[in-house]
N, CA, C and O of each residue as an XYZ file, in Angstrom:
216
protein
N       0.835     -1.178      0.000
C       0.000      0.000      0.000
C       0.885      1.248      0.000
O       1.891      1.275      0.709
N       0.620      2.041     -0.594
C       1.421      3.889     -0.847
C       0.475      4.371      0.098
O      -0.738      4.193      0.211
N       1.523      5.189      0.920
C       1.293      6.617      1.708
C       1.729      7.751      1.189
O       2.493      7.924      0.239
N       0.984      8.813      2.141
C       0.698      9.791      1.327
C       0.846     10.170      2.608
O       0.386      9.628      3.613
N       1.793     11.533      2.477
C       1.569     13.134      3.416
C       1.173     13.987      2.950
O       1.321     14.078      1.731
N       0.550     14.924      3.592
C       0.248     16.705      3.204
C       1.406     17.219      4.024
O       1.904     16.958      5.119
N       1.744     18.531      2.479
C       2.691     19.636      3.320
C       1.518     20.721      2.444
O       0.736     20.512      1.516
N       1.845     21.891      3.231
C       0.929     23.286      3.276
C       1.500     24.166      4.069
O       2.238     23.915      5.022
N       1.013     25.655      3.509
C       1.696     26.629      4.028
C       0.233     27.600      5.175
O      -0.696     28.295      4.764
N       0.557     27.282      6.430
C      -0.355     28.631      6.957
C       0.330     29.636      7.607
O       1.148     29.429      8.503
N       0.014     30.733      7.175
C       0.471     32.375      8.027
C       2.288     32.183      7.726
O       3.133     32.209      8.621
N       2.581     31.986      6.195
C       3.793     31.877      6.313
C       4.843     31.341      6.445
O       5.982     31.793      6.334
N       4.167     29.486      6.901
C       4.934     28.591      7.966
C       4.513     27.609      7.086
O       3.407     27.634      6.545
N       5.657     26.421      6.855
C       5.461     25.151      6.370
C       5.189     24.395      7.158
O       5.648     24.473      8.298
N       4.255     23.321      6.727
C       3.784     22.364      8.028
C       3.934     20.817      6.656
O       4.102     20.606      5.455
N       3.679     20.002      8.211
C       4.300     18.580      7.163
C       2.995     17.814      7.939
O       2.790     18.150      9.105
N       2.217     16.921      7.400
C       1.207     15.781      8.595
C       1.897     15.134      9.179
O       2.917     14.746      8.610
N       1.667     14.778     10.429
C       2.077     13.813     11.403
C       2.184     12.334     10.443
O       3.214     11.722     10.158
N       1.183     12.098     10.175
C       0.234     10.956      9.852
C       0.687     10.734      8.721
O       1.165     11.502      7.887
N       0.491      9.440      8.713
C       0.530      8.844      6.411
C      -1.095      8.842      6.466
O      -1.846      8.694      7.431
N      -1.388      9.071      5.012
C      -2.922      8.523      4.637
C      -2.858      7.332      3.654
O      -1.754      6.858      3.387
N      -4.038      6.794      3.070
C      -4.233      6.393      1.643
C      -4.406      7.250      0.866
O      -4.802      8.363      1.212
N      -4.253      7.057      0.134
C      -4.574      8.452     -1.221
C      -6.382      8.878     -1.191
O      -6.707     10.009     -1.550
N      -7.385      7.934     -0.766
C      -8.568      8.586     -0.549
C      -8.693      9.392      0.293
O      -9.478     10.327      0.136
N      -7.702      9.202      1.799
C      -8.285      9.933      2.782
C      -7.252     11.324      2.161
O      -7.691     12.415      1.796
N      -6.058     10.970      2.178
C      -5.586     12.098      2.035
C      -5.905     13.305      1.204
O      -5.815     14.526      1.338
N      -6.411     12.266      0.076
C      -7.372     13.938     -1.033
C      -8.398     14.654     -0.384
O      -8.610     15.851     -0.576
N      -9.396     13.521      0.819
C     -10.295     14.233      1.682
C      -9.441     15.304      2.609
O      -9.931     16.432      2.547
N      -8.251     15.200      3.471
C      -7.759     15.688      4.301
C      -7.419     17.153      3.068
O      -7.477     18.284      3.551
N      -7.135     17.027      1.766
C      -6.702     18.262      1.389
C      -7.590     18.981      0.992
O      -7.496     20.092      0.470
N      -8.460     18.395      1.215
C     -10.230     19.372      0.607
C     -10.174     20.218      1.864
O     -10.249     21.444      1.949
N     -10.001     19.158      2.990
C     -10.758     20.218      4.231
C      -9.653     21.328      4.589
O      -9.916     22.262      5.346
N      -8.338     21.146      3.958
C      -6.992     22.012      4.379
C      -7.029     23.487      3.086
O      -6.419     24.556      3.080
N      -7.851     22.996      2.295
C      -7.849     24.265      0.936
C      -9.548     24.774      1.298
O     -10.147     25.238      0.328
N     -10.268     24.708      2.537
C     -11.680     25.328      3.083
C     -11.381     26.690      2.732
O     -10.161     26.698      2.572
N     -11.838     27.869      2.520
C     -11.079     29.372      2.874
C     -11.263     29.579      4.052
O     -11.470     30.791      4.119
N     -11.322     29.132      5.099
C     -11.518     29.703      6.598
C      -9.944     28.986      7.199
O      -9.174     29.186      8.139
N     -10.021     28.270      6.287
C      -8.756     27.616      6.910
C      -7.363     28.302      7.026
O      -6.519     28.011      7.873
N      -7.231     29.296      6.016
C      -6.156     30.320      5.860
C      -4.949     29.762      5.534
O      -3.857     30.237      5.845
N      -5.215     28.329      4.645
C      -3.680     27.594      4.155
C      -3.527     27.501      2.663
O      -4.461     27.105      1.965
N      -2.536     27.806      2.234
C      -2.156     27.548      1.203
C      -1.171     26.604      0.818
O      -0.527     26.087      1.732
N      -0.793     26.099     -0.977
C      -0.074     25.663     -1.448
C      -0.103     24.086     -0.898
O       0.986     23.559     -0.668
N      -1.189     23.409     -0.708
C      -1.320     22.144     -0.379
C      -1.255     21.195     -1.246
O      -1.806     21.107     -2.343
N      -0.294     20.213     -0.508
C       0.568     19.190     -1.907
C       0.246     17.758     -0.786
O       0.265     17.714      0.444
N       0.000     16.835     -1.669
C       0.150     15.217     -1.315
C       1.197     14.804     -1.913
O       1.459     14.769     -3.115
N       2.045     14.356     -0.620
C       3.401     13.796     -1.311
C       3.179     12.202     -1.230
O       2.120     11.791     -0.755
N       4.005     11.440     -1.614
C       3.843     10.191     -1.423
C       5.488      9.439     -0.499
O       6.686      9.532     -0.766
N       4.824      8.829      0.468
C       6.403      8.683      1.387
C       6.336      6.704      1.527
O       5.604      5.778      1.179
N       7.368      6.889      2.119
C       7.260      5.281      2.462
C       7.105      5.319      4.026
O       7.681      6.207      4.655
N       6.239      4.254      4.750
C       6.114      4.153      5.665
C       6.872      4.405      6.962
O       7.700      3.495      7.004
N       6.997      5.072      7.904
C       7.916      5.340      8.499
C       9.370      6.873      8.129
O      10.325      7.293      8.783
N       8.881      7.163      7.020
C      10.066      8.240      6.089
C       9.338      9.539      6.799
O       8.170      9.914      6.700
N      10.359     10.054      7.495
C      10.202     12.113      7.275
C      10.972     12.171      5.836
O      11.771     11.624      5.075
N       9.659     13.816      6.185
C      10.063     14.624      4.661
C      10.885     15.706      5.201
O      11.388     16.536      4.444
């Protein structure tokens, strides 16, 4: 199975997910991260191997 992280930018600041997803949840997780209330930009699904920092 492929994992998947989100990186995104809020107020300036790069952020990385804790978490791996599947590629379903994670496209859900980037819907709710590109909301406009959310105030984040530039949201990317990377694909990692289990256990890998980005």
């Amino acid at each position: 199975m492929k994992n998947f992280r989100l990186k995104w930018v809020k107020a300036g600041k790069p952020h990385i997910s804790v978490v791996a997803y599947d590629m379903p949840s994670a496209e859900r997780r980037k819907q709710k991260l590109e909301e406009p209330d959310q105030g984040v930009t530039d949201v990317e699904i990377v694909s990692v191997k289990l256990g890998e920092d980005l």
